[in-house]
C-alpha positions as CSV (number, residue, x, y, z in Angstrom):
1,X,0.0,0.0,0.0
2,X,1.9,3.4,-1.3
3,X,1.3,6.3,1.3
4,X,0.1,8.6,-0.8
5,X,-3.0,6.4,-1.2
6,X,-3.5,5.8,2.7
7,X,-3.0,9.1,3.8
8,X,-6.7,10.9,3.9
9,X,-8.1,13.8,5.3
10,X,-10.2,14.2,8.1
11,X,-13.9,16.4,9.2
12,X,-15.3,18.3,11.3
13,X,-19.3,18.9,12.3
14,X,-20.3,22.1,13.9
15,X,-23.5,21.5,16.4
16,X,-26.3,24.3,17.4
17,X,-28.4,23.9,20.4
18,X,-32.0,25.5,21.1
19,X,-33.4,26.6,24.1
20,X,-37.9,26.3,24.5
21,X,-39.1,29.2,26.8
22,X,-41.4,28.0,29.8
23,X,-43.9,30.5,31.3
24,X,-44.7,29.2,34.8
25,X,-45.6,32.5,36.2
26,X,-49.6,30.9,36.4
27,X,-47.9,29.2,39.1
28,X,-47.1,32.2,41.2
29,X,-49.9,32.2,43.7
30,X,-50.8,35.0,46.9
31,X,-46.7,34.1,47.9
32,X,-45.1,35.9,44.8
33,X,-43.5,39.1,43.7
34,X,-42.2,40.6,40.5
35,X,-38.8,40.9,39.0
36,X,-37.1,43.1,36.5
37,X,-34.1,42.1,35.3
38,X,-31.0,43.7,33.3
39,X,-28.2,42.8,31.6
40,X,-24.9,44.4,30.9
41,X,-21.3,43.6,29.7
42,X,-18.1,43.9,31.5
43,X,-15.1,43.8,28.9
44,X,-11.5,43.3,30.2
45,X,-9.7,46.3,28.4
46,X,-12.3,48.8,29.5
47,X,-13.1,50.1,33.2
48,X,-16.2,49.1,35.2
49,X,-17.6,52.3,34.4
50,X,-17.7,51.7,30.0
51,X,-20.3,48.4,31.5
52,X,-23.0,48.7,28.7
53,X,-26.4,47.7,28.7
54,X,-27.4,45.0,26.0
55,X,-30.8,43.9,24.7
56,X,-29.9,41.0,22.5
57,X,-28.9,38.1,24.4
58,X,-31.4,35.5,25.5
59,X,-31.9,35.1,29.6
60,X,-33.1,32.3,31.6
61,X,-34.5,31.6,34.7
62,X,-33.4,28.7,37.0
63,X,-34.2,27.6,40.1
64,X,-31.5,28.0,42.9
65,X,-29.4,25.7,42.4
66,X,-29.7,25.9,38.2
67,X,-30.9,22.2,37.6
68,X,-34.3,23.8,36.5
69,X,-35.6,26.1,34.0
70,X,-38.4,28.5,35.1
71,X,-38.9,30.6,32.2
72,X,-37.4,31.5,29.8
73,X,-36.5,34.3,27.1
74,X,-35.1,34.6,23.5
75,X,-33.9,38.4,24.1
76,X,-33.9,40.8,26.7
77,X,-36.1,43.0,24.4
78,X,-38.8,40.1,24.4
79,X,-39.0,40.1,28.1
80,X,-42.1,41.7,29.6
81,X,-41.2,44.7,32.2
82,X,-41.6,42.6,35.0
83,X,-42.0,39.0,35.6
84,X,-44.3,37.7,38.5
85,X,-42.6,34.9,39.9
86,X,-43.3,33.0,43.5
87,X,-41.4,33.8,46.3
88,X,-38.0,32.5,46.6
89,X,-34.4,32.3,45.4
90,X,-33.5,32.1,41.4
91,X,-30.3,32.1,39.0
92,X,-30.6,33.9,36.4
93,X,-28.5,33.4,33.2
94,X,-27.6,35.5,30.1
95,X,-25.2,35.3,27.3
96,X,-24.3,36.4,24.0
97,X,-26.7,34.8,21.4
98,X,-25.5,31.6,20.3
99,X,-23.3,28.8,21.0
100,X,-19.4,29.8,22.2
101,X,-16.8,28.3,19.6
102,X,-13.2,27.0,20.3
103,X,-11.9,30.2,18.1
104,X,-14.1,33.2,17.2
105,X,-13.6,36.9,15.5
106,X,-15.9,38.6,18.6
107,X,-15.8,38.4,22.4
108,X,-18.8,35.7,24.1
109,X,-20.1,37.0,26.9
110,X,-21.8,35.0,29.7
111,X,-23.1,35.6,33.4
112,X,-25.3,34.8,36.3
113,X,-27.0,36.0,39.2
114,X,-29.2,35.1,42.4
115,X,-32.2,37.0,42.7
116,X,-34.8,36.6,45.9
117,X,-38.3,37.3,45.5
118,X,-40.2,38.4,48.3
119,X,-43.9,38.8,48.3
120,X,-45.2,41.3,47.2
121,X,-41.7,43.4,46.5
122,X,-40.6,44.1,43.5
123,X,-36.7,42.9,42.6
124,X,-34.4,44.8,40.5
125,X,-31.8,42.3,39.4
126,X,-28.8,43.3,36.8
127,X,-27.0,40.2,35.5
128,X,-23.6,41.3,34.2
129,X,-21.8,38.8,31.3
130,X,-18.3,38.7,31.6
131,X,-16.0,37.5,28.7
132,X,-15.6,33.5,28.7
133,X,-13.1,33.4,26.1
134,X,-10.0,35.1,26.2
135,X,-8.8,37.4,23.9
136,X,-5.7,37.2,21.9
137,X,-4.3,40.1,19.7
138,X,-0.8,41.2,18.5
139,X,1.0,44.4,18.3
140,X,3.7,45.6,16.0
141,X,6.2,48.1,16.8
142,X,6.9,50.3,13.1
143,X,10.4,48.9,13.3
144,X,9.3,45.4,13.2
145,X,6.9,46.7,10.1
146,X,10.3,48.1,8.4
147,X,12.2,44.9,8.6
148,X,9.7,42.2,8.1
149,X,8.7,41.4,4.6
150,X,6.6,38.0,5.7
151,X,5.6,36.3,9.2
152,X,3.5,33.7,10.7
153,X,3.2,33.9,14.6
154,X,1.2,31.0,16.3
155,X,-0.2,30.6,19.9
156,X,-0.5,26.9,21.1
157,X,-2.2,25.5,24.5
158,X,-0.8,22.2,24.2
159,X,-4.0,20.9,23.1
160,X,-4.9,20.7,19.5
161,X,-6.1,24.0,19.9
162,X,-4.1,26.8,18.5
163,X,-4.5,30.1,16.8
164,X,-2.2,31.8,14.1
165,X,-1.2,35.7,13.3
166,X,0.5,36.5,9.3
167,X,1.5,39.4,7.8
168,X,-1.6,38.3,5.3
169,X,-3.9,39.6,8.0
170,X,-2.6,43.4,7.9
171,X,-0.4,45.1,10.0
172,X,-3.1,45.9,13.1
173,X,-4.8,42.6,12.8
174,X,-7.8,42.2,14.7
175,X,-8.0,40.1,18.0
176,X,-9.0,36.6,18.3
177,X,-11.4,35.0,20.8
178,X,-10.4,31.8,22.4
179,X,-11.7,29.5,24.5
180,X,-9.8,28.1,26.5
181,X,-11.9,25.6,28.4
182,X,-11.2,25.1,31.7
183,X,-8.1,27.5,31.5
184,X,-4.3,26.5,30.7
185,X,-1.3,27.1,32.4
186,X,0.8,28.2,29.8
187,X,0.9,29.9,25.7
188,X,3.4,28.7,24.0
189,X,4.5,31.4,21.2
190,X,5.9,30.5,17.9
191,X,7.6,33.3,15.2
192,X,9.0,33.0,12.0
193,X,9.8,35.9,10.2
194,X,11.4,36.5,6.8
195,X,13.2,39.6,6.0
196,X,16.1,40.6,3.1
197,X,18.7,39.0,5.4
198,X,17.4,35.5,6.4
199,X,14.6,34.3,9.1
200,X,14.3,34.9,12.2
201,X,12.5,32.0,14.5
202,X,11.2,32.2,18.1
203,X,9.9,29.9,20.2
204,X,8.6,30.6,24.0
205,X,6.4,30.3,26.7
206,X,4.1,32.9,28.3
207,X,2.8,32.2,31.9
208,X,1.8,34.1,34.5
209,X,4.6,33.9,37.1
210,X,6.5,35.1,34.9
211,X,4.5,38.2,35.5
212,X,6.0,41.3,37.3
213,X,2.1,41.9,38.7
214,X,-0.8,39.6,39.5
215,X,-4.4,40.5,38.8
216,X,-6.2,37.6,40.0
217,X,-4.8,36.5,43.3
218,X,-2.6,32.8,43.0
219,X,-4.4,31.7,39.5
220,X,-1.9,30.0,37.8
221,X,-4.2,29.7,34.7
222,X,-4.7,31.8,31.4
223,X,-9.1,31.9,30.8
224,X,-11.9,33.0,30.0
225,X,-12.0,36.7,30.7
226,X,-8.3,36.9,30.6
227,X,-6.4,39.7,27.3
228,X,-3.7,38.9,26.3
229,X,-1.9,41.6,24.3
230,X,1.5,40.6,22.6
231,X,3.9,42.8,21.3
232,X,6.7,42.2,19.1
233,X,9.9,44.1,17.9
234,X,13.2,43.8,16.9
235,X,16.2,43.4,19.6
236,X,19.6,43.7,18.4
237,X,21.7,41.2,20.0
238,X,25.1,41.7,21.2
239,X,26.4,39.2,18.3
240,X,25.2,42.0,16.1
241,X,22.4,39.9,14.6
242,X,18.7,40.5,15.1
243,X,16.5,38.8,17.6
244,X,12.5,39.2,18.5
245,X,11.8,40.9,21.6
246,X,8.2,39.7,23.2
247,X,6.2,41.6,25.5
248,X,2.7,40.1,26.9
249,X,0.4,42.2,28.8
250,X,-2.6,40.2,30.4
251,X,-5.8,42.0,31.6
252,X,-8.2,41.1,33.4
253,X,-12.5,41.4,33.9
254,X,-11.8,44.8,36.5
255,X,-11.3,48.2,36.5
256,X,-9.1,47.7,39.7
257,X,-7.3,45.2,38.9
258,X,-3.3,45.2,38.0
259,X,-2.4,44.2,34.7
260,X,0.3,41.4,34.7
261,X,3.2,41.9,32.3
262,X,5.3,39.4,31.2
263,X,8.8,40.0,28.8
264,X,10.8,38.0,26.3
265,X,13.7,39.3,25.2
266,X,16.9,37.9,22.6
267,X,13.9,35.4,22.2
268,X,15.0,35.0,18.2
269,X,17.4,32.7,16.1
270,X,18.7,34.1,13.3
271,X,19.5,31.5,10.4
272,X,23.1,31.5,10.5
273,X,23.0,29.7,13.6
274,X,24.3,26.2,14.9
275,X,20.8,25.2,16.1
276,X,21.6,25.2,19.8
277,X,21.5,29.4,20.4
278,X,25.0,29.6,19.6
279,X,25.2,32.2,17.2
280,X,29.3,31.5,15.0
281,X,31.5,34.6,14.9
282,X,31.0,36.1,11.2
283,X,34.9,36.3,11.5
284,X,35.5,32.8,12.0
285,X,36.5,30.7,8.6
286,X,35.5,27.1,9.2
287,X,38.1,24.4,8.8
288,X,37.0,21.0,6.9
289,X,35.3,18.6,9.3
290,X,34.2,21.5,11.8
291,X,30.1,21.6,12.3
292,X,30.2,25.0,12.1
293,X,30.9,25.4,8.8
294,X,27.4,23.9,8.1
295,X,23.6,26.0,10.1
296,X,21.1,23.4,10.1
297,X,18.6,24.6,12.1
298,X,15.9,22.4,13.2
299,X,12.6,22.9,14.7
300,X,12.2,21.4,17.9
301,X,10.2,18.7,19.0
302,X,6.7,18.9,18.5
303,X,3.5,17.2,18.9
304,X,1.7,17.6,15.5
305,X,-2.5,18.3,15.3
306,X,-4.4,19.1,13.1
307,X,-4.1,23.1,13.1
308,X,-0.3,22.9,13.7
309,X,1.4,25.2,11.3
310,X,3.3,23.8,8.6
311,X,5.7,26.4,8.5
312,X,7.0,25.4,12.5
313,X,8.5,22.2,10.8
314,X,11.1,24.4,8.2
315,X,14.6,23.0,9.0
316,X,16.9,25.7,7.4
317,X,20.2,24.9,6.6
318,X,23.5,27.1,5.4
319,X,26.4,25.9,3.7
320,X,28.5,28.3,2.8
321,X,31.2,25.9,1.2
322,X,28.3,24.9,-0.9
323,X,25.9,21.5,-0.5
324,X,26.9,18.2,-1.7
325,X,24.4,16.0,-0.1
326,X,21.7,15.8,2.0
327,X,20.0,12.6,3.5
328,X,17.1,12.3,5.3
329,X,15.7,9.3,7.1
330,X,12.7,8.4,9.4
331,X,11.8,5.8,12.1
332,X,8.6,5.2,12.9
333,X,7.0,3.7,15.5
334,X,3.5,3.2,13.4
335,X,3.8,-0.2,12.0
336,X,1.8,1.2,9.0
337,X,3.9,4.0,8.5
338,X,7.1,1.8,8.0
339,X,5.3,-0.6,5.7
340,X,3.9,3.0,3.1
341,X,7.3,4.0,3.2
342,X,8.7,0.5,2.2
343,X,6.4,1.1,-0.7
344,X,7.3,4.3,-1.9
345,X,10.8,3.1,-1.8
346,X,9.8,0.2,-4.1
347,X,7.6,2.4,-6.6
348,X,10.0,5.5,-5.9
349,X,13.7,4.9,-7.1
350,X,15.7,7.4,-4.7
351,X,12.9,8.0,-2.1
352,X,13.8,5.6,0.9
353,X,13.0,7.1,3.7
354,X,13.7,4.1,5.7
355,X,17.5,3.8,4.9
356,X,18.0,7.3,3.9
357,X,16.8,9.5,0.8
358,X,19.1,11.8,-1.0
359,X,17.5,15.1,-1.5
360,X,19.7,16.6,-3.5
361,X,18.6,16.7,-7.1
362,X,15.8,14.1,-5.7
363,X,13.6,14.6,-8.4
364,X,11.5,11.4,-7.8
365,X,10.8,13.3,-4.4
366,X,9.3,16.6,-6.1
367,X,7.3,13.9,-8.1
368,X,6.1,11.9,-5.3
369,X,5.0,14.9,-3.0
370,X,3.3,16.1,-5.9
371,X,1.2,13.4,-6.3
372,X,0.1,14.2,-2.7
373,X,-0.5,17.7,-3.5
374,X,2.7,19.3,-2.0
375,X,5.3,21.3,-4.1
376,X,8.7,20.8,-2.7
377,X,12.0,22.1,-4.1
378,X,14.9,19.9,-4.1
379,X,18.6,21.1,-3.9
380,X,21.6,21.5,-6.5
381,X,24.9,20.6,-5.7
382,X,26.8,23.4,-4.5
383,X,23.6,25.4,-3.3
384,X,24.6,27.3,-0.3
385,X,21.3,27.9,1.2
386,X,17.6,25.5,1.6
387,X,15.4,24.8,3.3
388,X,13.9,21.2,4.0
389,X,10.0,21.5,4.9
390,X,9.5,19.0,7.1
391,X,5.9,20.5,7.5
392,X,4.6,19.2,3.9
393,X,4.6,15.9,5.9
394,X,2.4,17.0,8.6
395,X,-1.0,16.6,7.1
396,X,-0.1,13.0,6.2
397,X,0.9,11.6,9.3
398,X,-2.3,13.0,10.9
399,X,-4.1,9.7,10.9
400,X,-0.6,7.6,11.9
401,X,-0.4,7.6,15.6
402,X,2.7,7.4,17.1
403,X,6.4,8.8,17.0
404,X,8.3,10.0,14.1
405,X,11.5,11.1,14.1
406,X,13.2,12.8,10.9
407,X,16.9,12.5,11.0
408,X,18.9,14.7,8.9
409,X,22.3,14.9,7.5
410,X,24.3,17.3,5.6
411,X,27.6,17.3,4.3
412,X,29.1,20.4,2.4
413,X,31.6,20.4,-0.7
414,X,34.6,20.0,1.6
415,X,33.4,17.5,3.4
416,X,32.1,18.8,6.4
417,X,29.0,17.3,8.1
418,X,26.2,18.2,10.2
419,X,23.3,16.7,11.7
420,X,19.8,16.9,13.3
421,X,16.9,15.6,14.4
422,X,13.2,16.3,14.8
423,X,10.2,14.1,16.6
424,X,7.2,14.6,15.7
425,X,4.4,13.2,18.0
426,X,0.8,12.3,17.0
């Protein structure tokens, strides 16, 4: 069985829920009283005083403890002025209208609030919907527009949830609304940036105690209600060589509250680089059989969903004596995935994976990954700069569970050789 002819793709199914409205106010007997209710929304980036008053959202009416519905409302407009209810204690719900998704272009607001009914009184109750995602937007400084010509930045939660940023989306992109379920400790932050001179790649963390402030007591946990603004902007490094400085600001639902601020600095790689974070000396003139003549910078290890960026798997590699060869091999630990690329081997002169592919003028491999609907440049010999994309893979490994590791070796024109490794995890 060849892999490209195993490898499919996979779907997804959006679901939409309903609410009935119950009127049970015939129930309310001599023992009742009447209720008006409001609803407003708090966002994190304004004070408690920009609150607003909404008439949109649907609102609900539970008993006590929420396990049943009283009544219920499509809108706030559609409720009557005041509600006669019997005496007692209720929760009342609102939220925005609809159905909160994983990742969304506007904030969803939700909240509750007990309300007691005493007879003959009338209530005033004011439910006020805080943000349950958490918004995420990025910032960029004019000299990070000046140097930049192309970038993807991409915001993980260790789940298969993540969200991504390009220079396709403008240079003030708007802010993305995430839900984060039950909240996650940390963000990891991803940047690749191309400009005249190379790429630039980041990779790091944001939590909160890295913070120099806390807003929320001893949370540990990025969630709903939290905004996160992320700025980026060039740092010079003492090397000489450009790095990406991060700067996250987190906010939370309250006028009062401190916002936490959390920095990044010499956070960048630029592509002449040894792949560990040490940057050679420009001055330096590489001897045969020292590593440094050769950059290969590879990603690091990763485990792969469904809406991980392609571009995070780029390994980049420099040879300034020029490239003579460049092998590329991968152990699996998916049964399946060694027997498809047994196949391609067999139906593929040149494209064995398993004992070691030559990319180098590999045009069987341009031809194979093409039949899988991924263009891939291969290498000529004495090229001095490429760029293996280890991504185009990705997609293809989706439904092959397991670990598996690319190994990768290069060897220039004087017969100096690096090598590297990447493991991706399904």
């Amino acid at each position: 069985m060849k892999l490209h002819k195993i490898f499919l793709g996979c779907a997804a199914a959006l679901a939409l829920v309903s609410c009935v409205s119950e009127d049970l106010s015939k129930n309310a007997g001599k023992d009742s009283g009447r209720l008006q209710i409001g609803v407003e929304t708090q966002d994190p980036l304004k004070t408690r005083a920009d609150a607003y008053t909404v008439t949109n959202f649907p609102v609900t009416i539970y008993n006590e403890d929420g396990t049943t519905k009283v009544q219920s409302y499509d809108a706030v407009s559609a409720m009557p002025e005041q509600i006669l209810l019997p005496t007692g204690t209720y929760l009342l719900e609102a939220h925005t209208p609809g159905v909160m998704e994983r990742i969304m272009t506007a904030p969803y607001y939700k909240g509750t609030e007990l309300s007691v009914i005493q007879k003959d009184v009338t209530t005033q109750s004011t439910i006020t919907c805080k943000m349950a995602n958490t918004s995420v937007s990025v910032h960029y400084d004019q000299d990070f527009l000046d140097l930049f010509t192309s970038w993807t930045i991409t915001f993980d939660d260790g789940t298969d949830n993540a969200i991504s940023f390009t220079n396709e989306d403008g240079n003030a992109p708007s802010a993305i609304y995430w839900d984060l379920g039950e909240g996650v400790e940390k963000l990891i932050v991803n940047f690749r940036g191309v400009n005249r001179d190379g790429t630039i790649t980041a990779k790091n963390e944001l939590t909160k105690s890295q913070a120099t402030e806390t807003y929320d007591g001893q949370s540990a946990n990025f969630a709903g209600g939290d905004a996160v603004v992320v700025n980026f902007t060039p740092v010079e490094a003492t090397t000489g060589y450009v790095t990406i400085g991060i700067t996250a600001t987190i906010f939370g639902q309250a006028a009062e509250e401190v916002p936490a601020v959390v920095q990044i600095v010499d956070n960048g790689t630029f592509t002449p680089d040894d792949g560990n974070g040490d940057e050679p000396n420009p001055g330096d003139d590489p001897q045969p059989g020292d590593d440094n003549a050769i950059t290969l910078n590879m990603p690091n290890d990763m485990t792969v969903t469904a809406s991980t960026d392609p571009a995070l798997g780029d390994a980049v590699i420099l040879t300034p004596k020029g490239i003579k060869s460049l092998k590329v091999t991968i152990v699996s630990s998916n049964p399946d995935m060694v027997s498809s690329l047994t196949d391609v081997a067999d139906s593929y002169p040149g494209v064995d994976f398993i004992n070691g592919a030559e990319v180098v003028g590999n045009t069987n491999l341009v031809s194979f990954l093409g039949e899988l609907g991924q263009e891939i440049t291969v290498p000529t010999t004495g090229q001095t700069e490429y760029t293996f994309p280890i991504g185009n893979f990705f997609g293809f490994l989706l439904i092959l569970e397991g670990e598996h590791t690319f190994n990768m070796t290069v060897e220039d024109q004087e017969g100096n050789i690096k090598q590297g490794t990447l493991k991706l995890t399904i």
